[in-house]
VOGU-3710 file (C-alpha; in Angstrom, 3 decimals, decimal comma):
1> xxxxxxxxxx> 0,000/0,000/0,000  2,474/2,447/1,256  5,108/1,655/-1,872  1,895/1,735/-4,078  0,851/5,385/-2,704  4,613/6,889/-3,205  4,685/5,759/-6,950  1,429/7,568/-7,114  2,678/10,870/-5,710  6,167/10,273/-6,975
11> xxxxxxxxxx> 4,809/10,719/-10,427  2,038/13,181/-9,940  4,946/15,420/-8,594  7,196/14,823/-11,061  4,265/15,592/-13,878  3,778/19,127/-11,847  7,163/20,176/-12,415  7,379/19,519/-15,982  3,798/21,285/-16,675  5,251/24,258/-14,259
21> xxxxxxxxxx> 8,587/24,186/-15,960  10,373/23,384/-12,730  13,244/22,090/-13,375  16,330/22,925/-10,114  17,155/19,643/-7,856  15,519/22,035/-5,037  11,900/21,110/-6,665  13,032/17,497/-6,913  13,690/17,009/-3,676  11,142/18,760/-2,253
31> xxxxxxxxxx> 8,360/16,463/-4,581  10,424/13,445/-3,054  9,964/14,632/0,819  6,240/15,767/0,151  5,629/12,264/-1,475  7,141/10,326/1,179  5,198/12,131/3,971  1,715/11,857/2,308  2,704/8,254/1,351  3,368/7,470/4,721
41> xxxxxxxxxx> 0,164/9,564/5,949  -2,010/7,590/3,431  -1,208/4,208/4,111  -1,366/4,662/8,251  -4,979/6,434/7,618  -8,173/5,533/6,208  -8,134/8,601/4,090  -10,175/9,080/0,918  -7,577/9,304/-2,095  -8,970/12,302/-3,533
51> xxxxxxxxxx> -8,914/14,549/-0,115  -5,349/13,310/0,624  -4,176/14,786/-3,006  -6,067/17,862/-2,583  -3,788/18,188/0,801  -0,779/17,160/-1,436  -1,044/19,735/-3,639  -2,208/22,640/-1,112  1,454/22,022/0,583  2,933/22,488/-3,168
61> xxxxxxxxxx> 1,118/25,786/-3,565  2,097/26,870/-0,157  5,909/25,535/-0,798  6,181/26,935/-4,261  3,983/30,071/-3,225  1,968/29,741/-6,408  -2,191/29,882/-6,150  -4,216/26,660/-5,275  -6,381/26,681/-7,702  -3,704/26,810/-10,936
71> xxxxxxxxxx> -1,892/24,160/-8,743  -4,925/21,968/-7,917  -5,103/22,129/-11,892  -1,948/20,954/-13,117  -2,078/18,451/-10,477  -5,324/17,335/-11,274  -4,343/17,354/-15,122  -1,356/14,933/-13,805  -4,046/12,699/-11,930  -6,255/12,000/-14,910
81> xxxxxxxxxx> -3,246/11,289/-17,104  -1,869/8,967/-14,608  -5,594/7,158/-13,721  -5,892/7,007/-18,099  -2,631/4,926/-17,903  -3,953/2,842/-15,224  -6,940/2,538/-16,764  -5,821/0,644/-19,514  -3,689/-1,346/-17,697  -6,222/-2,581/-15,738
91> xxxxxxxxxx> -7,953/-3,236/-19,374  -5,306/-4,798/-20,716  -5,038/-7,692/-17,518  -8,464/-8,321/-17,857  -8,083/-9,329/-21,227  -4,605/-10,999/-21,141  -6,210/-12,886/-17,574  -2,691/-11,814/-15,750  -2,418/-13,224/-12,437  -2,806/-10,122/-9,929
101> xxxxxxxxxx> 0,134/-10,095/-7,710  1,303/-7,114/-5,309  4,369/-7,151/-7,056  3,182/-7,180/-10,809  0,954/-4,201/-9,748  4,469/-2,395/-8,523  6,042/-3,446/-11,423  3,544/-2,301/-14,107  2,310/0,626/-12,332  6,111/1,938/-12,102
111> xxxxxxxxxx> 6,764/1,528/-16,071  3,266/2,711/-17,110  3,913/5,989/-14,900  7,328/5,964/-16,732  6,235/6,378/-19,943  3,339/8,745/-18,941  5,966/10,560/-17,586  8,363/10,863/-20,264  5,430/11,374/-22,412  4,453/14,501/-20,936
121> xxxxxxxxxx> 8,004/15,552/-20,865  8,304/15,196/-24,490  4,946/16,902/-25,505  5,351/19,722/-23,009  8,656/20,860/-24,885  6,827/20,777/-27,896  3,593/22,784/-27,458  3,299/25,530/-25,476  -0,614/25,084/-24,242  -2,120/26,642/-21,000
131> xxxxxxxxxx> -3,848/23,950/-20,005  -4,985/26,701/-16,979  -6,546/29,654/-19,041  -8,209/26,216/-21,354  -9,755/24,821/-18,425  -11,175/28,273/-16,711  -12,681/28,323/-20,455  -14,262/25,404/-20,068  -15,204/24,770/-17,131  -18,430/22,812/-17,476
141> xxxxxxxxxx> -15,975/19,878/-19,574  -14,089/20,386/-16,618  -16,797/19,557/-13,968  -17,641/16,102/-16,389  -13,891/15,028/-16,220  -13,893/15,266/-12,434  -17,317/12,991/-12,370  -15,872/10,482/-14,833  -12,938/10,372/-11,987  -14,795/9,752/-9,247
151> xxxxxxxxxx> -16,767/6,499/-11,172  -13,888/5,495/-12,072  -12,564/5,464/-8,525  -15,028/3,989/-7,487  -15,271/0,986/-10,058  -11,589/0,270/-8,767  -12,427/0,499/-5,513  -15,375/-1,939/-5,843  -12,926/-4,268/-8,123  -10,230/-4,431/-5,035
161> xxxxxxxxxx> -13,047/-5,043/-2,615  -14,924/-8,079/-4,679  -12,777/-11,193/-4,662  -15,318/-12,469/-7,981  -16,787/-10,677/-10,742  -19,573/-11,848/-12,965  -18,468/-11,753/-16,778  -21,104/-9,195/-16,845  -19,623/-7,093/-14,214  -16,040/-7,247/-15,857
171> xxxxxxxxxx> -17,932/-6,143/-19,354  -19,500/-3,624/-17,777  -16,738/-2,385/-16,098  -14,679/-2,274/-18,942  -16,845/-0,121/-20,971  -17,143/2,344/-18,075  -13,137/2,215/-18,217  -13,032/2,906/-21,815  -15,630/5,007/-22,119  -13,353/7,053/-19,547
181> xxxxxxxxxx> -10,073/6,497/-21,238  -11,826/7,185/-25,094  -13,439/10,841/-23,333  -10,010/11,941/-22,016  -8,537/11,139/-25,784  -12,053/13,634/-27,398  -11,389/16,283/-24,878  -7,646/16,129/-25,709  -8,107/16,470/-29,481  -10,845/19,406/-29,198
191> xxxxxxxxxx> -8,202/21,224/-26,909  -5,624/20,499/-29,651  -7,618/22,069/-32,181  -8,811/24,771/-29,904  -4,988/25,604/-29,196  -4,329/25,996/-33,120  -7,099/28,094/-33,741  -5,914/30,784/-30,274  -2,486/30,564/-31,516  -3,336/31,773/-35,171
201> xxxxxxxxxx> -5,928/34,115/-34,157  -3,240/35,329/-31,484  -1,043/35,893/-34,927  -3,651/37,455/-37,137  -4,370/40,254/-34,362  -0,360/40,375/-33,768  -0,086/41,199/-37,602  -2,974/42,923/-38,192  -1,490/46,470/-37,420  1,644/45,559/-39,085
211> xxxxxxxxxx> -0,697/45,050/-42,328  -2,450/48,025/-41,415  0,862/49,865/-42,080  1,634/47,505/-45,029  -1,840/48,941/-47,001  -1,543/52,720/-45,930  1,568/52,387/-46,970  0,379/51,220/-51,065  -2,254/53,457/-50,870  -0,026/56,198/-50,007
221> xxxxxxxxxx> 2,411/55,029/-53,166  -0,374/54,684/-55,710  -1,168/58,383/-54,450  1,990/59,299/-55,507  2,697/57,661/-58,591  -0,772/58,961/-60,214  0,983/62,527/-58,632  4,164/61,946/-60,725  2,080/61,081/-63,938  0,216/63,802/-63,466
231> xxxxxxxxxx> 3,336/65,777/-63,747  5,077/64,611/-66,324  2,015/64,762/-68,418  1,574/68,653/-67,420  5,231/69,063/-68,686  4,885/67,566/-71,842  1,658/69,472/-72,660  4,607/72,867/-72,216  7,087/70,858/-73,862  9,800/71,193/-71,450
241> xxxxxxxxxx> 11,955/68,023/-71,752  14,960/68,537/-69,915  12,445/68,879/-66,544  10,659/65,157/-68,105  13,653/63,956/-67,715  14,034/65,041/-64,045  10,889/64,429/-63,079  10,480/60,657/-65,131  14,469/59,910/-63,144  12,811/60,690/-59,759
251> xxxxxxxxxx> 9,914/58,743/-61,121  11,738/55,715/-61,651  14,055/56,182/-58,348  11,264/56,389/-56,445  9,333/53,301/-57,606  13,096/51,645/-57,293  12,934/52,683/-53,137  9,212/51,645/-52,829  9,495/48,002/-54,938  9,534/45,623/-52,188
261> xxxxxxxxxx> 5,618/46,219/-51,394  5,079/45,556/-54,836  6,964/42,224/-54,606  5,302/41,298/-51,175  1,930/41,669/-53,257  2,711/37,915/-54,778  2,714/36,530/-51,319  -0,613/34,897/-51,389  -0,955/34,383/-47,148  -1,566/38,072/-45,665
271> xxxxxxxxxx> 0,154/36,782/-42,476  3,289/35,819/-43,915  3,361/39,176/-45,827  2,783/40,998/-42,654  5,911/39,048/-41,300  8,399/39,474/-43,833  7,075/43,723/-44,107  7,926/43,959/-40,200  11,108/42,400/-40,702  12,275/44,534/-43,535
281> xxxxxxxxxx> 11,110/47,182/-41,589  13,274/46,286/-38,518  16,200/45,028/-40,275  16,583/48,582/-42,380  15,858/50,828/-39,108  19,061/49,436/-37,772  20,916/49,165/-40,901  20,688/45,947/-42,727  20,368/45,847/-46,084  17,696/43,425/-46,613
291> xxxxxxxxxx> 16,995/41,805/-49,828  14,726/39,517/-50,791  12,899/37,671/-53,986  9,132/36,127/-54,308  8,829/33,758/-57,014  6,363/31,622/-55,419  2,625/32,858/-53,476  3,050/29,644/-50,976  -0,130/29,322/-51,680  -0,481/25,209/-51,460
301> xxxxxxxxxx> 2,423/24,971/-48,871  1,641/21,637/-46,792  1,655/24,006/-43,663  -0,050/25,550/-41,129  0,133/29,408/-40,670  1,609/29,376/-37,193  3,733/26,688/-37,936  5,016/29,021/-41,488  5,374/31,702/-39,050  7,209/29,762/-36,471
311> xxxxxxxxxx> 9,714/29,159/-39,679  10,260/32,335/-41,356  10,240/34,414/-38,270  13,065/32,292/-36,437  15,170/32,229/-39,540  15,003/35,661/-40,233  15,686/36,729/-36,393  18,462/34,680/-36,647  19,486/36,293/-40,009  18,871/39,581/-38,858
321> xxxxxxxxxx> 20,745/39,361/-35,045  23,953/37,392/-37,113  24,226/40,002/-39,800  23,831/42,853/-36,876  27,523/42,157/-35,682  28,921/41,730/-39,114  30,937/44,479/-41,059  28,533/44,412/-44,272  25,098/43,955/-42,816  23,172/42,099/-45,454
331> xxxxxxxxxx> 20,090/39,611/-45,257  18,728/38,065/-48,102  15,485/35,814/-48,230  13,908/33,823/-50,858  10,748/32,304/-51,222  10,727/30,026/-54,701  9,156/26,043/-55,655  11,337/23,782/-57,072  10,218/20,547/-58,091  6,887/20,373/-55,854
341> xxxxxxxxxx> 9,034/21,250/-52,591  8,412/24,864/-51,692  11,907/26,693/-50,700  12,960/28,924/-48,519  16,192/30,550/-48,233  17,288/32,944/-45,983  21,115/34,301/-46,096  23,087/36,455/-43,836  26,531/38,188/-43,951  28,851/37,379/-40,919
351> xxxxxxxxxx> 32,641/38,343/-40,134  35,390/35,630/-41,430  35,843/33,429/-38,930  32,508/33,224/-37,730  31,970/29,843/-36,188  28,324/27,973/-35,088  28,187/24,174/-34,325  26,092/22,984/-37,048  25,277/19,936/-35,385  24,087/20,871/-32,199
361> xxxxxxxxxx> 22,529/24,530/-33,333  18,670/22,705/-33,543  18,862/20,858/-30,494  16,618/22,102/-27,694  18,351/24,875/-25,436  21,084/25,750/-28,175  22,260/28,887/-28,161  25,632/30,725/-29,584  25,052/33,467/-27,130  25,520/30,217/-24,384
371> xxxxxxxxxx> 22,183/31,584/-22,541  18,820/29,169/-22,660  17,328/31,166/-25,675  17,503/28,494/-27,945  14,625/26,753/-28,708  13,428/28,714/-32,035  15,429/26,490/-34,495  14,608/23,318/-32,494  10,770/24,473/-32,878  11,959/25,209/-36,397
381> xxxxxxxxxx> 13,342/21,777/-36,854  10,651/19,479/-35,344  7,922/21,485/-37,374  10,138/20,611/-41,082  10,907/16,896/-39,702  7,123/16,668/-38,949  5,872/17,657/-42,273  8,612/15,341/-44,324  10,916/18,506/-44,950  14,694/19,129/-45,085
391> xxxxxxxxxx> 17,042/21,315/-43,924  20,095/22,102/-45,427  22,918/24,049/-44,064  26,043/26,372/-46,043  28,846/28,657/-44,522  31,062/30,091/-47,650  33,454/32,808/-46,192  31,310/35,609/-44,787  27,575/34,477/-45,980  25,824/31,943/-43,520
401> xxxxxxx> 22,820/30,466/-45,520  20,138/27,687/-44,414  17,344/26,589/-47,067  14,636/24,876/-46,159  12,282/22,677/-48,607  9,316/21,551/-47,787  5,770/20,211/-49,749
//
């Protein structure tokens, strides 16, 4: 019982400091004392389980200092993922007729909290959901997790307390268990989706002034230009040539300075033109020459818009911060389909000499600055792997380039 209860809270713990992004030996060790006291605690009292992890996660709040309510989320978030797991290993000895032994249970319920564990791990680097803000959304899906809980806490306690079940009962109880495990898996995908749908409407409203700008911006032009026709046209009707020629050279300088937001106009996806305009705009306020050339709209890229802006906006950050410290300044992207791969190119002008590990620059936490910034390319990275991409990689001299192609 006691060994049983400390796996339990040993995991739940561990679960709360990945979701809270706790990650010092000082959190560690403090899951590890709190576990072994409410182990201890648990298995000396006839305490109901779900009142002795509401305590368990009050003393976290008041440890950590963080509210009880977010805390008695994530830990609660922990608790379902941990009774799913059980839940269908429970299914999967009733099927398999495994003899029942304290020690199996130990066993099994160790490894299956292993790999919820490390599951969690994994997908928490990856997305960047608050589970929180989702669940004070939806609070009434909420509520119905929380009952499914409690039957299934029940149905195990009524399965440790019957030494025989029916073949009905162990039908019936099995449906109630995956009936459990099946809404957990619904609720998951419709906060999935719901996630996608925040983060791009989070980037449409981020972009929106930017595109703002972007239109004012060809309006004001197209004012101009009719302007300048206008001119030229009142000239010729005097005759005075030498001032056409003046006035058709500023003409043509002037379109020359303005071009890029006719070439941004091929970009098919608003949000990506919004992008690339804010980073021209950034990269010239401080000096960068950027250039760059649209031969393809993107139109039927094989992407989502997040994930496109997750791409383009790391790459040219990078760009942009590289070429910042160089002696020429330059940035040059490129947006082109070759062979049914859309590819983008992005190149940057660094000093001789310049020197970036190639092999580990995509891993998680990678940064040349040695801080914990790093974790654009390796978002960069898993989206192209994801969506059966490539990545390929050139340093000649003093121009750093990295293409990606992708359908």
């Amino acid at each position: 019982m006691w060994i049983n209860l400390f796996i339990q809270f040993i995991s739940l713990g561990i679960i709360y400091n990945i979701v809270s992004k706790r990650r010092s030996i000082r959190d560690y060790i403090v899951i590890v004392i709190i576990s072994l006291i409410f182990s201890t605690i648990g298995s000396n009292m006839n305490i109901w389980i779900f009142f002795i992890n509401f305590m368990y996660g009050l003393v976290l709040s008041l440890v950590n200092k963080e509210k009880v309510i977010d805390n008695q989320i994530k830990l609660f978030m922990a608790f379902i993922s941990l009774v799913v797991a059980e839940s269908i290993l429970t299914i999967m000895y009733q099927f398999l007729k495994i003899n029942i032994t304290a020690s199996n249970i130990i066993i099994s319920q160790s490894v299956i909290n292993i790999l919820v564990i490390l599951l969690i791990y994994f997908f928490n680097k990856e997305m960047t959901i608050n589970f929180i803000d989702i669940i004070k959304k939806n609070i009434k899906i909420f509520i119905m997790v929380i009952l499914q809980c409690f039957m299934i806490f029940f149905l195990f306690q009524y399965i440790n307390t019957t030494t025989w079940l029916t073949s009905m009962e162990k039908v019936l109880i099995l449906l109630s268990i995956l009936s459990f495990v099946l809404l957990v898996i619904f609720l998951s995908v419709d906060i999935f989706k719901q996630f996608k749908k925040t983060e791009e409407d989070k980037l449409r409203s981020r972009y929106n002034e930017v595109l703002e700008e972007y239109f004012e911006k060809m309006r004001a032009d197209s004012h101009e230009y009719k302007n300048h026709l206008n001119a030229i046209y009142g000239v010729l009707q005097v005759g005075d040539y030498d001032q056409i020629k003046d006035l058709v050279k500023g003409y043509i300088q002037n379109v020359s300075n303005e071009d890029h937001l006719i070439e941004l106009s091929k970009i098919n996806n608003q949000l990506i033109r919004a992008l690339i305009y804010s980073k021209i705009s950034y990269a010239t306020s401080i000096g960068i020459n950027f250039k760059y050339y649209i031969k393809s709209s993107l139109k039927d890229i094989n992407v989502s818009d997040s994930e496109l802006v997750i791409i383009i906006s790391n790459l040219l950050n990078n760009a942009i911060e590289a070429s910042s410290g160089s002696d020429d300044k330059y940035v040059e992207l490129t947006l082109s389909k070759k062979n049914n791969k859309y590819d983008i190119m992005v190149k940057n002008s660094v000093n001789n000499g310049y020197f970036i590990n190639v092999s580990e620059m995509f891993n998680y936490g990678y940064s040349s600055k040695g801080d914990e910034r790093g974790v654009g390319l390796y978002n960069v990275k898993n989206i192209v792997q994801n969506n059966g991409g490539e990545i390929l990689i050139d340093i000649d001299e003093d121009i750093f380039t990295i293409e990606i192609k992708i359908s």
